[in-house]
C-alpha positions in Angstrom: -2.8 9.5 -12.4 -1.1 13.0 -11.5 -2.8 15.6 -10.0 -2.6 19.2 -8.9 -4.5 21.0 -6.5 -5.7 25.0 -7.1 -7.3 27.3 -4.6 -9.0 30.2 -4.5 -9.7 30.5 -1.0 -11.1 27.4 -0.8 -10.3 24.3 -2.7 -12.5 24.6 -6.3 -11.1 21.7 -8.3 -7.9 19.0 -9.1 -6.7 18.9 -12.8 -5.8 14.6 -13.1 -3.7 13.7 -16.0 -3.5 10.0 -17.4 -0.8 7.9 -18.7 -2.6 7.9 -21.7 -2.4 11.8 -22.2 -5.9 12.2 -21.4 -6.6 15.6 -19.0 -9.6 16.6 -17.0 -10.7 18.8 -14.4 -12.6 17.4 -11.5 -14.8 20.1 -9.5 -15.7 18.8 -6.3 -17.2 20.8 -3.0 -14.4 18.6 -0.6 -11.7 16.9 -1.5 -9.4 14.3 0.7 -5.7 13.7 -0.4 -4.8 9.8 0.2 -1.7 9.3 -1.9 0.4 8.0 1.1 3.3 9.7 3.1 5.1 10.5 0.1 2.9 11.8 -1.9 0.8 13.6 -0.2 3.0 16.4 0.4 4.8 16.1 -3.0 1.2 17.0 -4.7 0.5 19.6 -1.7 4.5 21.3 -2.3 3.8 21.0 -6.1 0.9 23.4 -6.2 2.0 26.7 -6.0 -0.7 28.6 -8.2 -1.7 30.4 -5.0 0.4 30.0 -2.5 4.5 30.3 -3.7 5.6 27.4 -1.1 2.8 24.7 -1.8 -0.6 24.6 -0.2 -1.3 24.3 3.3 2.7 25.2 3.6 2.3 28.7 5.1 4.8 28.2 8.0 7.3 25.3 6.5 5.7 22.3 7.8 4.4 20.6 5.0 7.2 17.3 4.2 8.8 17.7 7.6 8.7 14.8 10.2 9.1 12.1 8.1 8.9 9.0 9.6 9.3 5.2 9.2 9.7 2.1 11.7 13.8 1.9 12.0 15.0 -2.1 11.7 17.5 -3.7 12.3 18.7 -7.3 13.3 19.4 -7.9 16.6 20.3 -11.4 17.5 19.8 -14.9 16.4 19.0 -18.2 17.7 20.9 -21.4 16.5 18.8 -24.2 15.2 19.1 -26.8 18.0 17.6 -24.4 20.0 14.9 -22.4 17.9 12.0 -24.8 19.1 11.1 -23.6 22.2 11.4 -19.5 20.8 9.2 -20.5 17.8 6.5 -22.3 19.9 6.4 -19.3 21.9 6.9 -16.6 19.8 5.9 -17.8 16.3 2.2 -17.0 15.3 -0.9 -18.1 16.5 -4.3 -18.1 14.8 -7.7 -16.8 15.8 -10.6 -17.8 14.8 -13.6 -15.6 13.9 -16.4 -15.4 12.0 -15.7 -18.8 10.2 -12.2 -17.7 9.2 -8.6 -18.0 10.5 -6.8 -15.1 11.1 -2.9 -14.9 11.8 -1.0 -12.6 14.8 2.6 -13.2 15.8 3.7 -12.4 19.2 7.0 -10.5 19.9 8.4 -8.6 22.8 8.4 -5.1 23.9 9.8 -2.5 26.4 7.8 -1.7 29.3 6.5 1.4 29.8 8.9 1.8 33.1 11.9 0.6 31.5 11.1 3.1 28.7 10.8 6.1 31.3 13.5 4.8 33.0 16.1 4.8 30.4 14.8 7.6 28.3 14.1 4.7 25.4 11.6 4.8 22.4 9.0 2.2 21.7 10.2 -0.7 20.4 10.1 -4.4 19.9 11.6 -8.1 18.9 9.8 -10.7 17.0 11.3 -13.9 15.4 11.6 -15.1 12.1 13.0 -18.0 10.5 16.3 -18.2 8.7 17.1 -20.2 5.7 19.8 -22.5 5.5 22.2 -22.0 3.0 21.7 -25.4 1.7 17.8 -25.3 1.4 17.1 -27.6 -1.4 15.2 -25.6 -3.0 17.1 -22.6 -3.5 20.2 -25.6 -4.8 17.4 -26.8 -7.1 16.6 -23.1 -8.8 20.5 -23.0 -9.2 20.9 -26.1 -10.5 17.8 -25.6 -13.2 18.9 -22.0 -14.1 22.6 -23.4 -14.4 24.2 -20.9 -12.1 25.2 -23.4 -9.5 29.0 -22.6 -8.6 29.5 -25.9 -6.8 27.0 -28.4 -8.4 28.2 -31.5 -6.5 27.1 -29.7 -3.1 23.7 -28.8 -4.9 22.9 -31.9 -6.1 23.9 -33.0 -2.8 21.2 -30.4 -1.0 18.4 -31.8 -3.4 18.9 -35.1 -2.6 19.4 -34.7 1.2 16.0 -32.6 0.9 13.9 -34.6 -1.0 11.1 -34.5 1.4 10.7 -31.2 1.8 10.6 -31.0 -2.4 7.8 -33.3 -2.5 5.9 -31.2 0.2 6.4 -28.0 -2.0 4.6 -29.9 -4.6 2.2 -30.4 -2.8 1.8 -26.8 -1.2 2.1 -25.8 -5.1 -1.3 -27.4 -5.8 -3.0 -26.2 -3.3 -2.5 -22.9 -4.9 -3.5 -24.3 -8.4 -6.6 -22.2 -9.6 -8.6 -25.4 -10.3 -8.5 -26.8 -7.0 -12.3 -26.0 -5.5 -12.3 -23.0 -3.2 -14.2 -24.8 -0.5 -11.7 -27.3 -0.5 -8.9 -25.1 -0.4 -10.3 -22.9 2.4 -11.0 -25.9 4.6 -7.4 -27.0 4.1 -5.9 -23.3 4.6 -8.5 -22.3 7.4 -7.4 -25.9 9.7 -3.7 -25.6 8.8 -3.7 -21.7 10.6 -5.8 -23.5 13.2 -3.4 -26.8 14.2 0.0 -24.9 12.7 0.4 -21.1 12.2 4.1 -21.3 12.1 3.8 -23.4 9.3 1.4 -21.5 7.1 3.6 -18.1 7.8 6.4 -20.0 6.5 4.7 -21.2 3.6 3.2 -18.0 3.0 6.8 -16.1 3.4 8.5 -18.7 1.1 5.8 -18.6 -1.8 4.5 -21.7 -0.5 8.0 -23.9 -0.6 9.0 -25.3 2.4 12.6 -24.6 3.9 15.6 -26.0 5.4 16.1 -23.8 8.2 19.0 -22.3 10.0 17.7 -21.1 13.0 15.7 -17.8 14.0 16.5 -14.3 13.5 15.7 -12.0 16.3 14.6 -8.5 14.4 13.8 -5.3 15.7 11.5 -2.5 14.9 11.9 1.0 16.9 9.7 4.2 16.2 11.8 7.2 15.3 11.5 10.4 17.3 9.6 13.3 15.5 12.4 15.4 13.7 11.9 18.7 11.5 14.8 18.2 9.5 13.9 14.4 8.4 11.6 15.5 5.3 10.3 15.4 1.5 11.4 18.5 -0.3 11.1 18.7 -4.3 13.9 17.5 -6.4 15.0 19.3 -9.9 13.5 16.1 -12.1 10.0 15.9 -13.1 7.6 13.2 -14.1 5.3 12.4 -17.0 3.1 15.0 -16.3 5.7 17.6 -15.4 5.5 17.6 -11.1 8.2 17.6 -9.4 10.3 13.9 -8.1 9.9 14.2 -4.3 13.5 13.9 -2.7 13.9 12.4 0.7 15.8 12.8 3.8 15.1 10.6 6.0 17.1 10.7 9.0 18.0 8.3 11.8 19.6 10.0 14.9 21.2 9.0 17.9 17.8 8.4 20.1 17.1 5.3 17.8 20.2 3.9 17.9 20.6 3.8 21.6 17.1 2.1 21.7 17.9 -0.5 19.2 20.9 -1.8 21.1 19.3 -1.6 24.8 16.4 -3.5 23.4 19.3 -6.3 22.4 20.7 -6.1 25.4 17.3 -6.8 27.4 15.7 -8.9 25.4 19.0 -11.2 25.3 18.9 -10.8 29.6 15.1 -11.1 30.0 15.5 -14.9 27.8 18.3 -15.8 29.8 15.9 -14.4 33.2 13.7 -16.4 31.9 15.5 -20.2 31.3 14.8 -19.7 27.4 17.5 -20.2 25.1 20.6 -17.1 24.8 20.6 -15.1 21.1 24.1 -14.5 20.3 24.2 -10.8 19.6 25.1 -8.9 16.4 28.6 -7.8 16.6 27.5 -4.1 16.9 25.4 -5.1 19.5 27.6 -7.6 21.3 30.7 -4.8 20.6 28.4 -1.5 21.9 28.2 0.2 18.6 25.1 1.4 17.9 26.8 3.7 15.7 27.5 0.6 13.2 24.1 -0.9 13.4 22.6 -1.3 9.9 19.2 0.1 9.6 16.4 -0.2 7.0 12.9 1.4 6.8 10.0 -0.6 6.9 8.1 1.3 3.7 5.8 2.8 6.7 6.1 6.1 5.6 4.9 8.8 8.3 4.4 12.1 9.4 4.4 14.6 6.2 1.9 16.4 6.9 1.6 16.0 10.7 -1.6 16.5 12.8 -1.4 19.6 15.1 -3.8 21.8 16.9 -1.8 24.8 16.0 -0.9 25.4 12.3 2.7 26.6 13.2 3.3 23.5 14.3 1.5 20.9 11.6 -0.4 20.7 8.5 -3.8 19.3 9.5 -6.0 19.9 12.2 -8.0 17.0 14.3 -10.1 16.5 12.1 -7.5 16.2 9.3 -8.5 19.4 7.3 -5.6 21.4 6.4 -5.2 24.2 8.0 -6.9 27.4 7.0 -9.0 25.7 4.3 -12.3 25.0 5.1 -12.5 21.9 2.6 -9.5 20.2 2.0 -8.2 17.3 3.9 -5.2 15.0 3.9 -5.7 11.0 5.9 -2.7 8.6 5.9 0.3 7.6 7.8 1.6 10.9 6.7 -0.8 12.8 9.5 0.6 10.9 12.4 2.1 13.3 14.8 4.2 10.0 16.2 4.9 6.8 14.8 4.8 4.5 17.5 6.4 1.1 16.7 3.8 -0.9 15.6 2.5 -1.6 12.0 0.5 1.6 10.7 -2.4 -0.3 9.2 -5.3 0.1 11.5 -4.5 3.5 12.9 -4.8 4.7 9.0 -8.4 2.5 8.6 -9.1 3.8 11.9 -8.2 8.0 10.9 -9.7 7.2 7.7 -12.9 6.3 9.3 -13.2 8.7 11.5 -12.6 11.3 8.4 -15.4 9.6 6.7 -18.0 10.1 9.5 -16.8 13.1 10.2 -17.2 14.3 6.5 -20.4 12.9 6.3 -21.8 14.8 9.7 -20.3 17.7 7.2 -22.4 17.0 4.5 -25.7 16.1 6.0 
């Protein structure tokens, strides 16, 4: 679906195209724009029938302070000692209202530390590594006939034979035909006895793997910055909009918190009689400058809560400013990003909207 948004003072209706070619207008006396961090202000920049710059865009704001969760990796822990880090840092399931729920744990700066060094928020967790002779990833070459050293494959399939016969097993447990009670009983006690294990399973499609140790990865929030932003490119879509075009922009405060947090999660293990990480070389080398980063699709910020329109797009109760009924909820109307996973911050703003529309509406 595209759609664009006219006003008239007010918000009075959004024309919604299908693939299909079909068109319609939808009058409505609110609207709320959910289309995520991305698109949100590429539908808000794209309709200019009133307003030349896009609506709600009356002082530049709309598509600045994009934000995601900056990651990189770290550190990592050799097999022989990845036991003891998994057992304590792995995940863990809760149990509640009859089901098993998964968490993992994972280590954070203090708030001190943070204040201290002038540092963002940020975090390590742990994750598995596969070995590069996991039978099964021997076996798909093998089968596909792309194996460039078949002895050596074969070799991995035979060594892992046990760990084949498991994946069958994990296989049918998937199967559609296997009853759901049954399979919820197995599923429900395997997060309860081993939540390692089912993550694993879950993160390898259900194959087990020959592992190689952990990797140590972090995630760091990235400092609210104007110039990181969605603009309009010169290409259009299906229904004629403008492509967004992104600049997303990683500066010097996240880099310098991404290689501290190596450096004290590597000394607070070794404070702690837990096994050393050996270091990335950037990290090991003090180069923050060569760290490789990648987003964590956690789009953020776009169209930025503020209490005074000069400075954001949306006001607390996420209604865009000077329109009495139009409103934007999503990651893109955080003012910060924190470094933690978006998800129930955006149920929690998106509930809040809701009972705050329907107080509006009563």
């Amino acid at each position: 679906m595209s759609a664009s948004v006219t006003m008239v003072g007010i918000f009075s209706h959004l024309d919604v195209a299908s693939v299909g070619g079909r068109r319609v207008r939808i009058e409505a006396r609110h609207c709320v724009l959910a289309a995520s961090g991305i698109e949100n202000p590429r539908l808000l920049l794209a309709s200019r029938d009133i307003h030349p710059n896009g609506i709600g865009n009356h002082h530049d704001r709309v598509g600045r302070y994009l934000m995601d969760h900056a990651a990189a990796r770290v550190g990592r822990i050799p097999t022989e000692q990845m036991e003891v880090l998994a057992r304590l840092f792995g995940f863990f399931g809760v149990r509640h209202k009859g089901r098993a729920h998964m968490f993992m744990h994972g280590l954070a700066l203090t708030p001190e530390v943070q204040e201290r060094e002038r540092l963002l928020n940020a975090a390590v967790y742990f994750s598995t590594e596969r070995a590069p002779d996991d039978p099964w990833d021997a076996l798909k070459r093998l089968l596909l006939r792309r194996s460039g050293t078949v002895r050596r494959d074969l070799l991995s399939v035979a060594a892992g034979s046990g760990l084949l016969v498991k994946g069958v097993g994990m296989k049918m447990l998937a199967d559609g035909r296997m009853p759901r009670a049954l399979k919820d009983l197995v599923i429900n006690t395997a997060i309860r006895l081993s939540p390692n294990m089912v993550a694993n399973e879950f993160q390898d499609r259900g194959l087990p793997r020959k592992l190689a140790g952990l990797r140590i990865e972090a995630i760091c929030e990235q400092a609210p910055n104007p110039d990181s932003r969605v603009t309009l490119g010169l290409r259009r879509d299906r229904f004629g909009v403008p492509i967004a075009r992104i600049d997303w922009r990683i500066e010097v405060a996240e880099r310098r918190t991404l290689l501290r947090l190596a450096e004290i999660s590597r000394d607070a293990l070794a404070g702690a009689g837990l096994p050393v990480p050996v270091l990335e070389d950037w990290a090991a080398q003090r180069r923050p400058e060569d760290i490789v980063i990648i987003d964590m699709a956690h789009t953020l910020g776009t169209t930025r809560m503020s209490s005074d329109a000069r400075k954001g797009v949306v006001n607390a109760d996420c209604r865009v400013h000077g329109l009495p009924n139009l409103h934007v909820s999503g990651g893109s109307v955080f003012p910060t990003s924190g470094h933690a996973n978006p998800t129930l911050m955006i149920l929690a703003v998106a509930t809040r909207l809701a009972d705050h529309l329907n107080r509006t509406l009563d």
